[in-house]
C-alpha positions as CSV (number, residue, x, y, z in Angstrom):
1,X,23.4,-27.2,-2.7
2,X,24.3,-30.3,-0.6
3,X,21.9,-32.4,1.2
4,X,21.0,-32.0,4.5
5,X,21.8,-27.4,4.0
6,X,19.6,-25.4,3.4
7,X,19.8,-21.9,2.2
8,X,17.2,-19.2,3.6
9,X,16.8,-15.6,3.5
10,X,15.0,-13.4,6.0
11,X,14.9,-13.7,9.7
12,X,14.8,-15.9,12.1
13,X,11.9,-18.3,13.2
14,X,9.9,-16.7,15.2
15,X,11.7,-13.5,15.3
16,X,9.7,-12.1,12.1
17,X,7.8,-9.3,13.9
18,X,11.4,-8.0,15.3
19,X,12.5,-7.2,11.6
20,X,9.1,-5.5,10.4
21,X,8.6,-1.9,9.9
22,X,5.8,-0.7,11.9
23,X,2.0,-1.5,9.3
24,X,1.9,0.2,6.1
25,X,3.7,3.6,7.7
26,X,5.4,4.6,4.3
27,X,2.3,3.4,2.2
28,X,-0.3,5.3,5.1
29,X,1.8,8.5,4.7
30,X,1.8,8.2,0.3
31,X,-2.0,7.2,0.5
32,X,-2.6,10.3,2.4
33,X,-0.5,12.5,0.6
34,X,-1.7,11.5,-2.9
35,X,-5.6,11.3,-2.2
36,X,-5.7,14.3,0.1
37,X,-3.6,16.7,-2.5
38,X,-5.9,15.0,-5.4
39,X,-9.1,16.3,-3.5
40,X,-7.9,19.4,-2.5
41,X,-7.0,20.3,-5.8
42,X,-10.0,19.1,-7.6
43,X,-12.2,22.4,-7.4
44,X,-8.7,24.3,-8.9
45,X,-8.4,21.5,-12.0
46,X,-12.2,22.4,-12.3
47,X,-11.9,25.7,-12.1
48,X,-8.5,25.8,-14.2
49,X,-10.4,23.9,-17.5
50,X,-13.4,25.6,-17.3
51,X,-15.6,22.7,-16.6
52,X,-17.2,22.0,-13.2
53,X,-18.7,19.0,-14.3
54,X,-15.1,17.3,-13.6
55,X,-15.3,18.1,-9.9
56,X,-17.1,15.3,-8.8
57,X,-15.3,12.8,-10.6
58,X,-11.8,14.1,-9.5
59,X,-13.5,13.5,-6.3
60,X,-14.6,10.2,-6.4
61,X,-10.8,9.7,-8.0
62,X,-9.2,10.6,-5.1
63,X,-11.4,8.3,-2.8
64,X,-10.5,5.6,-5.0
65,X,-7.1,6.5,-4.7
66,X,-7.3,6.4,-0.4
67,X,-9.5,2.8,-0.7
68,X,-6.6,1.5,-3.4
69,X,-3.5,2.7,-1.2
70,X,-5.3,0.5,2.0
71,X,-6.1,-2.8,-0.3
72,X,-2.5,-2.6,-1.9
73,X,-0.1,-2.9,1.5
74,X,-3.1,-5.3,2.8
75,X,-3.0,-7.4,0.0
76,X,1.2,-7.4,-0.1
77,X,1.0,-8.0,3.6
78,X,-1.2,-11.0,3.0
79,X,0.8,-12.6,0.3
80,X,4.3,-12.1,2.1
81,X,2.1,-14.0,5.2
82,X,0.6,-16.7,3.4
83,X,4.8,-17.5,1.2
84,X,6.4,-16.9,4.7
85,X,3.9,-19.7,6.2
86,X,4.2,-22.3,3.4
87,X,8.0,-21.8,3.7
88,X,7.7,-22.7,8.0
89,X,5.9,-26.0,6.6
């Protein structure tokens, strides 16, 4: 690289929020879809083994699932934030 280029990916500054996709759509829509098909299918994995006493933890599963798909895009969110403002420095 010679002095005085410099070589950067990405957009703009100060024209970020023009190139992101509107928050966590795809991840909202997969959190959704995973924990809400997990619960509603508990009672039949219950049912399907013989053993009731699974229920509540398939339950508990699938709320984990929901609180894991909103701290995962948050946290990625956060990181890209916090590299994307060290690199403005």
């Amino acid at each position: 690289m010679h002095a005085g280029h410099e070589s950067r990916s990405g957009p703009e500054p100060g024209r970020e929020q023009e190139t992101l996709p509107p928050p966590f759509s795809r991840a909202r829509c997969a959190r959704d879809l995973c924990a809400g098909l997990l619960a509603a299918l508990a009672p039949l994995f219950a049912r399907f083994e013989a053993a009731p006493y699974i229920e509540t933890p398939l339950f508990v599963m699938a709320g984990l699932l929901g609180v894991y798909g909103v701290y995962a895009p948050l946290v990625g969110f956060l990181n890209g934030a916090v590299a994307s403002a060290s690199k403005r420095r």
